[in-house]
N, C-alpha and C positions, 0 to 999 in steps of 0.2 A: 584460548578463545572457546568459551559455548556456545552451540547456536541451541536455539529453542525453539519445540513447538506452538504456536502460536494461535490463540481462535482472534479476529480480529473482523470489521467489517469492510469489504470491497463495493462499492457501488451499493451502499445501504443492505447487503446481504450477509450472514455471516462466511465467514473462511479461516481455512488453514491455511498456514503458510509458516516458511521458516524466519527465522529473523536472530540477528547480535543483537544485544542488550549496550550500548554505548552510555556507559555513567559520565566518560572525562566529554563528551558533546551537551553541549544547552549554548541558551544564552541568558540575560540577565532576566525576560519577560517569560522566558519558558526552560529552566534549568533543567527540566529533564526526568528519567532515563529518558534519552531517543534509542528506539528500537529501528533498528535499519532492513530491511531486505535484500540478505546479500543477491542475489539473482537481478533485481532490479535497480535497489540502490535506493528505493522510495523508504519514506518514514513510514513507520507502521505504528498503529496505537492500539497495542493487544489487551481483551479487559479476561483474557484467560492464559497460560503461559507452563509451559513444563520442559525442564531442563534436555538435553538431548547428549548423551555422554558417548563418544566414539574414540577407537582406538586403529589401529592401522590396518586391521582386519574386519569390524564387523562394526556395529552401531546397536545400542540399546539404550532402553530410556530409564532404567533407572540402576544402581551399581551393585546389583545382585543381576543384571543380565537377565532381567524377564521383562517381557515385554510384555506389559498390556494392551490389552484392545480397546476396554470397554473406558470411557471417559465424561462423569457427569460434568458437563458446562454449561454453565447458565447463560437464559439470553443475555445477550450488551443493556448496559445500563441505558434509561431515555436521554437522548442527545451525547450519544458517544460519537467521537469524533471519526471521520471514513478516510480509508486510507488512498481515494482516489478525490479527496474533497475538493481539490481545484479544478478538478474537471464536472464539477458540479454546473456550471455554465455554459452554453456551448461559446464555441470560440467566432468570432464577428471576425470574423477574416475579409472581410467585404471592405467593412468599415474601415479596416486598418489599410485596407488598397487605396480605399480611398484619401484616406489622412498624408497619404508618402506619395500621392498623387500616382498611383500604378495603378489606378482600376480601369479593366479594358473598357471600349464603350463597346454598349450593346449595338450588334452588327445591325446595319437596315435589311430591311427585307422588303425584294423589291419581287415583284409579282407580273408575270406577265397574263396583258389578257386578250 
């Protein structure tokens, strides 16, 4: 298994982040790679990507064991896809109390005078 470095977007920002590349995951309307996040488990949609090669002692990123620092990556293409995209809306949790019939009623307030 390789994980890779990854430039990808969180909340419309760029980020790094690790991520597996998953070829044998898709389905028929979105075949794939899906890129996973192992830590989270969330899909990631990286539009930058470089291998990450470890051994049982150390980690390097390419198989001459040098590590670079410096890395040209270009901004995300217009309307790349974010890897928190369904939290794009906030969540109506109110609404859903009320649909299951659990929303408290607002308490009276009663005033002395």
């Amino acid at each position: 298994m390789t994980l890779h470095l990854i430039a990808h977007l969180v909340r419309g920002a760029p980020a790094f982040d690790i991520a597996r590349r998953c070829d044998s995951m898709g389905t028929a309307d979105d075949p794939g790679p899906w890129w996973i996040v192992p830590t989270s488990g969330h899909r990631a949609y990286p539009y930058w990507y470089l291998p990450l090669y470890m051994d049982d002692r150390e980690m390097w990123i390419n198989q001459d064991m040098v590590a670079s620092v410096v890395f040209k990556i270009t901004d995300p293409p217009a309307g790349w896809p974010d890897h928190y995209s369904c939290n794009d809306t906030p969540a109506a949790t109110e609404d859903i109390l009320a649909i299951i019939g659990r929303k408290p009623a607002a308490p009276a307030i009663r005033r002395r005078v």
